[in-house]
NUFITOR-225985 format. One record per residue (C-alpha): residue number from 1; x, y negated, z; residue in one letter. Coordinates in steps of 0.1 Angstrom, whole numbers. Layout:
<nodes>
NODE  NUM  X  Y  Z  A
...
</nodes>
This chain:
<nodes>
NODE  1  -73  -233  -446  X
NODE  2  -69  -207  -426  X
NODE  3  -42  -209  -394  X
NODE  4  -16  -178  -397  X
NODE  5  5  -172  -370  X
NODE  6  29  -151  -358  X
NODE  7  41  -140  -321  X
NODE  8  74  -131  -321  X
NODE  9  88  -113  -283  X
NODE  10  116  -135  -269  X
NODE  11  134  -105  -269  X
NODE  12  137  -100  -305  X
NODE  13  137  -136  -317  X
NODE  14  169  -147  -295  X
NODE  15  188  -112  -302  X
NODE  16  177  -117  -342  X
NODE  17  189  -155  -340  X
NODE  18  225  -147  -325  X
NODE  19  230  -117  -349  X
NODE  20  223  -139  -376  X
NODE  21  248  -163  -367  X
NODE  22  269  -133  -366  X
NODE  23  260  -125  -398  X
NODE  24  263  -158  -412  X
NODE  25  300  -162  -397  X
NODE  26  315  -132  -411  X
NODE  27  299  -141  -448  X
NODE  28  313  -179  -447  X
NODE  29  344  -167  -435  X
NODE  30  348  -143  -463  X
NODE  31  334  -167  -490  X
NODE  32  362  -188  -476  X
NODE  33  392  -168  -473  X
NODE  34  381  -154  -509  X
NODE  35  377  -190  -527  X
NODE  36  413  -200  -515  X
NODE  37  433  -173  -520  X
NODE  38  419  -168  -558  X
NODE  39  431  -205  -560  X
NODE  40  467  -193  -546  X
NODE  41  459  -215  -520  X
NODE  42  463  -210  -475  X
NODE  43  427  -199  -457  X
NODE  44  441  -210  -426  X
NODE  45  432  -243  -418  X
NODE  46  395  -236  -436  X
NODE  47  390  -207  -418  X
NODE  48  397  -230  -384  X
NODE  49  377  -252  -388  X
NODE  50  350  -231  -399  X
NODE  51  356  -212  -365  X
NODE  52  354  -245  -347  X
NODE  53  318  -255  -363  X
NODE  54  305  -217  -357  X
NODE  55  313  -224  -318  X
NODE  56  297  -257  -313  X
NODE  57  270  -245  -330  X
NODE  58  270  -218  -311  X
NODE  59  272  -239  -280  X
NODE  60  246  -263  -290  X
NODE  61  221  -236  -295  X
NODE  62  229  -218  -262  X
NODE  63  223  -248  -243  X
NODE  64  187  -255  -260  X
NODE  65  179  -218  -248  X
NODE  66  190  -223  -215  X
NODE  67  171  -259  -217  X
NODE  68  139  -249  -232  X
NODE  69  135  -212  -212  X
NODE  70  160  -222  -179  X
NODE  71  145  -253  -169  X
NODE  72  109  -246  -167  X
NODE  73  114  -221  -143  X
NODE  74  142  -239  -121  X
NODE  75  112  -264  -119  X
NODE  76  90  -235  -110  X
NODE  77  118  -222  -78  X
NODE  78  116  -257  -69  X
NODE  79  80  -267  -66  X
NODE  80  74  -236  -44  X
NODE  81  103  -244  -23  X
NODE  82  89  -278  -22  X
NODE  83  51  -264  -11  X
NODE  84  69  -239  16  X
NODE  85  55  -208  6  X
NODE  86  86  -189  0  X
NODE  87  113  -189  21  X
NODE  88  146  -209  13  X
NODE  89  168  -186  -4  X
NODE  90  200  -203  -8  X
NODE  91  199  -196  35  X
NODE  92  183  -163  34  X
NODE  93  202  -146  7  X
NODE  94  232  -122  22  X
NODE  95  239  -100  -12  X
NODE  96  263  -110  -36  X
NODE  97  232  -105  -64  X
NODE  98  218  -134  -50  X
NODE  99  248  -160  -54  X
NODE  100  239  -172  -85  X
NODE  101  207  -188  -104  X
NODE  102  194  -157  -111  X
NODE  103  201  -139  -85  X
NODE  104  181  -164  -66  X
NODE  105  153  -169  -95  X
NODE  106  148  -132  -89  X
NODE  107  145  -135  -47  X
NODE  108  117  -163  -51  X
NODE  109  97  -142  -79  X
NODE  110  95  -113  -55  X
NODE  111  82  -136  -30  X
NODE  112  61  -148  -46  X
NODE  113  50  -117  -59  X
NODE  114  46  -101  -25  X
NODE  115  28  -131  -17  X
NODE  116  3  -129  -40  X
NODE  117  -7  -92  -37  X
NODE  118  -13  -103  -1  X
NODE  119  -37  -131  -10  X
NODE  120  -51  -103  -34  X
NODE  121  -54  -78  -7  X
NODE  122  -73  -103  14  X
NODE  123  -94  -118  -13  X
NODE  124  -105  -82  -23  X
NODE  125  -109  -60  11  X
NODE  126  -119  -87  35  X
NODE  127  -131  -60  56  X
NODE  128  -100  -39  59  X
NODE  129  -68  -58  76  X
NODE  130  -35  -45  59  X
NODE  131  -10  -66  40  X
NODE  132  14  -40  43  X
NODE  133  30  -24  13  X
NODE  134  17  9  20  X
NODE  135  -20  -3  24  X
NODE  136  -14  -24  -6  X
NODE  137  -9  5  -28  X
NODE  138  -39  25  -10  X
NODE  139  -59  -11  -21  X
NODE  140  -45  -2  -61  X
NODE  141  -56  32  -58  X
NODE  142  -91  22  -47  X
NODE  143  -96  -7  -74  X
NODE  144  -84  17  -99  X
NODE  145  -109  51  -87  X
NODE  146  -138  25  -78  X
NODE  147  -155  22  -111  X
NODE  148  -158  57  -121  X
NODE  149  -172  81  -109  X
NODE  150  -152  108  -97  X
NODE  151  -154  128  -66  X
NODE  152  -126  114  -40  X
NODE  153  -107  130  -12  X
NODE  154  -94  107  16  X
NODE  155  -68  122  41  X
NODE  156  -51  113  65  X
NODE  157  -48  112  108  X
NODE  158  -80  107  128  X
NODE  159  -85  67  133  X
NODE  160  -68  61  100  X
NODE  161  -98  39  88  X
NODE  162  -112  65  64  X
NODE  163  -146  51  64  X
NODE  164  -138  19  61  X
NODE  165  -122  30  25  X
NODE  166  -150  51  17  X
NODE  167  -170  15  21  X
NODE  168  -148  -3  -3  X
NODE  169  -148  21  -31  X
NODE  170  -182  19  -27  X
NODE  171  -185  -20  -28  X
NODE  172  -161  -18  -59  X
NODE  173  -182  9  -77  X
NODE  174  -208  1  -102  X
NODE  175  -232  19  -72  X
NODE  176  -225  -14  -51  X
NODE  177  -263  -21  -52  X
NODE  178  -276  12  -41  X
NODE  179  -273  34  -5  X
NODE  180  -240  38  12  X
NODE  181  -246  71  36  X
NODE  182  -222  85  60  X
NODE  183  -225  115  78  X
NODE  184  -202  132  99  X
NODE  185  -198  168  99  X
NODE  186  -183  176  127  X
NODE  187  -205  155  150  X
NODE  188  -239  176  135  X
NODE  189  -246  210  152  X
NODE  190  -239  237  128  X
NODE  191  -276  248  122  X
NODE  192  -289  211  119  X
NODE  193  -261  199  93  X
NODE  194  -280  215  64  X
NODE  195  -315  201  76  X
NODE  196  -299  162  80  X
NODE  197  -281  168  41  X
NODE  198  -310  183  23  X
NODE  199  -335  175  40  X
NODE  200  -363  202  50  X
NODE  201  -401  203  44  X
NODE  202  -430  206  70  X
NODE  203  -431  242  88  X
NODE  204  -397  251  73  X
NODE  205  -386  259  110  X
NODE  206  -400  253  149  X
NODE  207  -399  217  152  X
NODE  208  -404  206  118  X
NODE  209  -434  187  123  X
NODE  210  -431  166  90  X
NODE  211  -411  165  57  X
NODE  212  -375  154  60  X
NODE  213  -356  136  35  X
NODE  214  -319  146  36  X
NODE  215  -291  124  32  X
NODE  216  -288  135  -1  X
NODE  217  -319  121  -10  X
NODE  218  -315  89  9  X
NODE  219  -284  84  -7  X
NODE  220  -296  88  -49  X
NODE  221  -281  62  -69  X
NODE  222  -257  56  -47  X
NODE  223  -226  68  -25  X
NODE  224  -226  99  3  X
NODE  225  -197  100  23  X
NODE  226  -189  134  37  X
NODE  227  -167  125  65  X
NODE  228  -150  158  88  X
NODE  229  -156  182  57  X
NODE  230  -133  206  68  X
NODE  231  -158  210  101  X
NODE  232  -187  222  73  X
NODE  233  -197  254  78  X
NODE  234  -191  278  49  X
NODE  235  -229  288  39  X
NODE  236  -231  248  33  X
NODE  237  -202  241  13  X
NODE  238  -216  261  -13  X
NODE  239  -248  241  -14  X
NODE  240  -230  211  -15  X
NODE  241  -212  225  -46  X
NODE  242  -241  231  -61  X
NODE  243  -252  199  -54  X
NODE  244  -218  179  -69  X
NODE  245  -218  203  -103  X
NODE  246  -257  207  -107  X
NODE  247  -271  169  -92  X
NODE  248  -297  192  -79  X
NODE  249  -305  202  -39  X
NODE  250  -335  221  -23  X
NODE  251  -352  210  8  X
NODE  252  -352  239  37  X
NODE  253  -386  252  32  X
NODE  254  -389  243  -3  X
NODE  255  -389  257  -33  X
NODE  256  -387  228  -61  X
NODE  257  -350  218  -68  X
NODE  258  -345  177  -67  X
NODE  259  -328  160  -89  X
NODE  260  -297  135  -75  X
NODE  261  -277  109  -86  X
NODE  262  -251  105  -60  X
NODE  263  -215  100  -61  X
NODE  264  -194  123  -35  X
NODE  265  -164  105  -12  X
NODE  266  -151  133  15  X
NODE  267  -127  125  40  X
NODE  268  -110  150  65  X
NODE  269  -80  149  85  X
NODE  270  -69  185  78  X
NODE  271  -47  204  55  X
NODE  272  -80  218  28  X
NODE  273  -54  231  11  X
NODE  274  -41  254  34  X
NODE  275  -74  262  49  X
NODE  276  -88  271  12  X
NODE  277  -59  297  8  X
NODE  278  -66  313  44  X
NODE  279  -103  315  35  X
NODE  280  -115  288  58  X
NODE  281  -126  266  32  X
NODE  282  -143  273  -3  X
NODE  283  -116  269  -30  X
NODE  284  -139  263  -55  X
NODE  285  -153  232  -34  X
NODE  286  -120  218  -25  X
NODE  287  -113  216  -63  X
NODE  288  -139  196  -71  X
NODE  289  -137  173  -43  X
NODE  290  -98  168  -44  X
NODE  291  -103  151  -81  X
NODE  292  -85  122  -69  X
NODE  293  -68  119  -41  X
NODE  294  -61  88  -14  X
NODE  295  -32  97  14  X
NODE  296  -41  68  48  X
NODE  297  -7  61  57  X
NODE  298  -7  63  98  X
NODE  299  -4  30  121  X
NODE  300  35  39  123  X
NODE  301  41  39  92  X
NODE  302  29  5  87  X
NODE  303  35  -13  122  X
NODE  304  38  -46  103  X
NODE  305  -4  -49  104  X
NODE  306  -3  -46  140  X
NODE  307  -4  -81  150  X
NODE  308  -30  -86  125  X
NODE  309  -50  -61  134  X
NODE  310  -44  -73  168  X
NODE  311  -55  -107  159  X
NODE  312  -89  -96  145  X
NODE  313  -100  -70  174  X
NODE  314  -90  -100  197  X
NODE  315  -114  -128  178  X
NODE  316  -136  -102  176  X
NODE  317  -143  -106  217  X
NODE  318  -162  -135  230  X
NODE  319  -137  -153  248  X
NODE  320  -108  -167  237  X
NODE  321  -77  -143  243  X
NODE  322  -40  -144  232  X
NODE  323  -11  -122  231  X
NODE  324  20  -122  249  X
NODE  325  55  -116  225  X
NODE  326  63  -86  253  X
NODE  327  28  -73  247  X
NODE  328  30  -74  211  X
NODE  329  67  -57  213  X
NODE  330  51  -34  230  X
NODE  331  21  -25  206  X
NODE  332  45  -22  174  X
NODE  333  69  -1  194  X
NODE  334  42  26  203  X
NODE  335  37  53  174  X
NODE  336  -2  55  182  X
NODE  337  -11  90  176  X
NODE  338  -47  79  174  X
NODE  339  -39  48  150  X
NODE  340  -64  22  144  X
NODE  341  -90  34  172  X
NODE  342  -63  41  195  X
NODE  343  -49  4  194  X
NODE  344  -83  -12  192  X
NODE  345  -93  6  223  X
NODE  346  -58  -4  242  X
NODE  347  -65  -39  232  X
NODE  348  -101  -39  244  X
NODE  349  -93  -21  277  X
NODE  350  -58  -47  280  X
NODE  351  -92  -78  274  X
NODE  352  -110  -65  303  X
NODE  353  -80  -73  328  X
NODE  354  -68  -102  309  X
NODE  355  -81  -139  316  X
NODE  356  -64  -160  286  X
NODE  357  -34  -142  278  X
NODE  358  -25  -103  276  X
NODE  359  11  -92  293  X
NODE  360  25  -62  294  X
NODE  361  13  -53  327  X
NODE  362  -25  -52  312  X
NODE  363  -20  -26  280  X
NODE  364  -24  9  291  X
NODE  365  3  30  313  X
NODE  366  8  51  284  X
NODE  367  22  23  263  X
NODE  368  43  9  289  X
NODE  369  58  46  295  X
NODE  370  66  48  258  X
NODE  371  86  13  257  X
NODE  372  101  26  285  X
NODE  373  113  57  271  X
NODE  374  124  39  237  X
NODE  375  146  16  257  X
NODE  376  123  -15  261  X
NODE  377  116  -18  301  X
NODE  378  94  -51  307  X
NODE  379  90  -64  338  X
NODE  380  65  -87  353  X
NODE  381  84  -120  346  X
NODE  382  82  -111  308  X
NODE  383  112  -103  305  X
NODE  384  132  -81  279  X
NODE  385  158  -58  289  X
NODE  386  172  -25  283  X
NODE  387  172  8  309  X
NODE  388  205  -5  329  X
NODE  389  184  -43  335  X
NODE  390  205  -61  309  X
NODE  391  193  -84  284  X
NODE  392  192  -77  251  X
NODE  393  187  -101  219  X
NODE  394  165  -95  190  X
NODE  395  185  -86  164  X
NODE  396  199  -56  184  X
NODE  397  162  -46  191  X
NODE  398  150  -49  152  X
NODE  399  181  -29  143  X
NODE  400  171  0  167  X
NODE  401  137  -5  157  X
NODE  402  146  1  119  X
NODE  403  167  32  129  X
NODE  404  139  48  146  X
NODE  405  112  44  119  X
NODE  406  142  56  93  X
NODE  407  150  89  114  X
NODE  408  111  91  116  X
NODE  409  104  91  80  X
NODE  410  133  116  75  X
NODE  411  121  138  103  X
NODE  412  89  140  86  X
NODE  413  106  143  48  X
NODE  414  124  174  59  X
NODE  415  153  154  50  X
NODE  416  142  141  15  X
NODE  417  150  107  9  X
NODE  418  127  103  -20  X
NODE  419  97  110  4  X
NODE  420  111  94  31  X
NODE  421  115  61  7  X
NODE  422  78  65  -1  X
NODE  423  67  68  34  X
NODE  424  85  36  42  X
NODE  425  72  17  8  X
NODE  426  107  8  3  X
NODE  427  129  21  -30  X
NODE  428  150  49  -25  X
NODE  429  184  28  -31  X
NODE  430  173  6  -4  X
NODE  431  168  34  18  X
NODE  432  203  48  10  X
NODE  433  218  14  20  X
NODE  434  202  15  52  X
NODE  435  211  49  59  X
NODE  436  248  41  51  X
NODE  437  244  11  81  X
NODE  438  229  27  103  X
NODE  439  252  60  100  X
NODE  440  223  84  100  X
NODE  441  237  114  92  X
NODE  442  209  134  63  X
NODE  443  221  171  77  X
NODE  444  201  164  106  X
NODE  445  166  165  90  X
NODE  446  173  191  64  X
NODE  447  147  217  64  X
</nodes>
């Protein structure tokens, strides 16, 4: 026989089941009051005790909800307390919304949740260290592009890593098994870039003693990464064009077209868009390379992976080397213009003077100015203090810390606090809130 079965949404069955108790009251009590008055006869008393049964009934099946659909996950907020992966919320929570069951219920599912898309974000890019919420979104907007096919555009500051994400797309792309090429365009003489992208055949100019495959070529079936674009000369960029709509190039020299399979990744750390409409980039090309877009959120935007990126260029050395709390204070208090390769290099030059432990007084001069200037003067006996020499605790200092990075995002809004929110990964109501503690005034940043 066959099985037919029906799923019914919790949120209709339990609204359907209370309206038809509703429903069910109003026609018993009618029925009732009806019945005795055509016998001449008081509904009072009927009608009572009617009421009386409706609310235990009522009672009784409000109490299996809350047994059968409560309990479970009480058990749940438990047994993760229990395992100490979350933190305890009944001492961390300060807002009223967290006061009662729910309130709390909701606290530990958002741990967890942020827990998990950091086991995720691991599990998935073990090459790329960022457990941030920023990087976590760029990590959804790489799982989601990486198996098409489209052509993407990665932006962002120098040192942001833009390779490293060109890699994963590629390692997440159907193309996983064929060539990954990079080439940087900006690091290739002008009149050699076209040679080492198409390739050129023998005699095509002086010094072309053989044929030459370009990177074009070396990449079919697979992935080129086009790193610098805006550095590519205009005469090129139209080949290149050719060669994204057509999947055909020409060697120099040659005269035979060859046909590609290659999927395009660019990466650049200037405004295309403005350079298109001042003529210093094709517009037709910056179209069909800005198909989908990924933004690299900056080192200060996202000062949390610090001391795991720390961590990692630090294992990375031979010996065994640590980091001092002043040191690491230090690191996520700088706004690293150079990002990623600036912080690596500071932590490889710090290694060099360091024998087990890095302190302050081994990072480079320029980061100790800039704690200096933000109000966090360290001395040689590690210790923490403010411009005038007195202490100061770590709440103040997370406080100030917080303003700066709020005025920072603002600064770079123009003022808007939706931007600003997404700059911070943080929603915009909890950007209000902090804005309203810290009294920043908006006016300030307006644009």
């Amino acid at each position: 026989m066959k099985d037919i079965r029906f799923n019914i949404s919790l949120y209709v069955l339990i609204p359907v089941i209370f309206a038809g108790i509703a429903i069910l009251s109003i026609i018993v009590t009618y029925n009732t009051t009806t019945f005795y008055l055509s016998k001449s006869m008081d509904p009072q008393w009927p009608v009572f005790g009617w009421g009386v049964l409706l609310i235990a009934f009522t009672l009784i099946c409000g109490l299996l909800i809350v047994k059968f659909m409560i309990d479970p996950v009480k058990r749940f907020v438990i047994r993760t307390k229990d395992l100490g992966v979350v933190k305890n919320v009944h001492t961390t929570a300060r807002i009223a919304s967290a006061d009662d069951d729910m309130g709390r219920f909701a606290m530990v599912f958002d741990q967890v949740t942020e827990l998990l898309g950091k086991v995720e974000a691991r599990q998935l890019f073990p090459d790329i260290v960022g457990q941030s919420k920023v990087m976590r979104g760029v990590f959804n907007q790489i799982v989601k592009v990486a198996p098409r096919e489209s052509t993407v555009l990665l932006t962002g500051e120098t040192g942001t890593g833009k390779e490293l994400i060109a890699r994963s797309i590629h390692q997440h792309s159907k193309r996983q098994d064929h060539p990954f090429i990079a080439i940087n365009c900006a690091a290739i003489p002008e009149g050699l870039l076209e040679s080492e992208l198409f390739g050129h055949e023998k005699g095509a100019f002086t010094g072309a003693n053989t044929r030459k495959p370009g990177k074009l070529e070396l990449a079919d079936g697979g992935t080129l990464f086009l790193d610098e674009i805006g550095d590519m000369p205009l005469e090129t960029q139209a080949k290149v064009l050719r060669a994204i709509e057509e999947n055909t190039i020409e060697r120099v020299g040659a005269i035979k077209p060859i046909t590609v399979d290659v999927r395009f990744i660019a990466a650049t750390n200037r405004n295309l868009e403005k350079m298109a409409e001042n003529g210093l980039f094709r517009q037709d090309l910056f179209y069909r390379l800005n198909v989908f877009s990924i933004l690299l959120p900056p080192l200060r935007h996202r000062r949390e992976d610090i001391p795991l990126l720390a961590e990692k260029f630090l294992n990375q050395r031979k010996k065994d080397l640590s980091i001092s709390s002043e040191a690491l204070q230090l690191l996520m208090t700088n706004d690293w213009p150079g990002n990623v390769r600036e912080l690596k290099n500071a932590l490889e030059s710090a290694a060099v003077l360091a024998d087990d432990k890095i302190l302050p007084v081994h990072l480079p001069f320029s980061l100790k100015r800039n704690g200096a200037i933000s109000g966090t003067t360290i001395n040689t006996n590690e210790t923490l203090s403010d411009a005038a020499g007195e202490k100061v605790d770590l709440d103040r200092r997370i406080k100030d810390y917080e303003r700066r990075m709020i005025a920072d995002a603002l600064r770079q809004s123009g003022g808007v606090q939706v931007k600003a929110a997404a700059l911070l990964g943080i929603k915009e109501r909890s950007l209000w809130h902090r804005i309203k503690k810290h009294q920043i005034d908006i006016a300030d940043f307006k644009t």
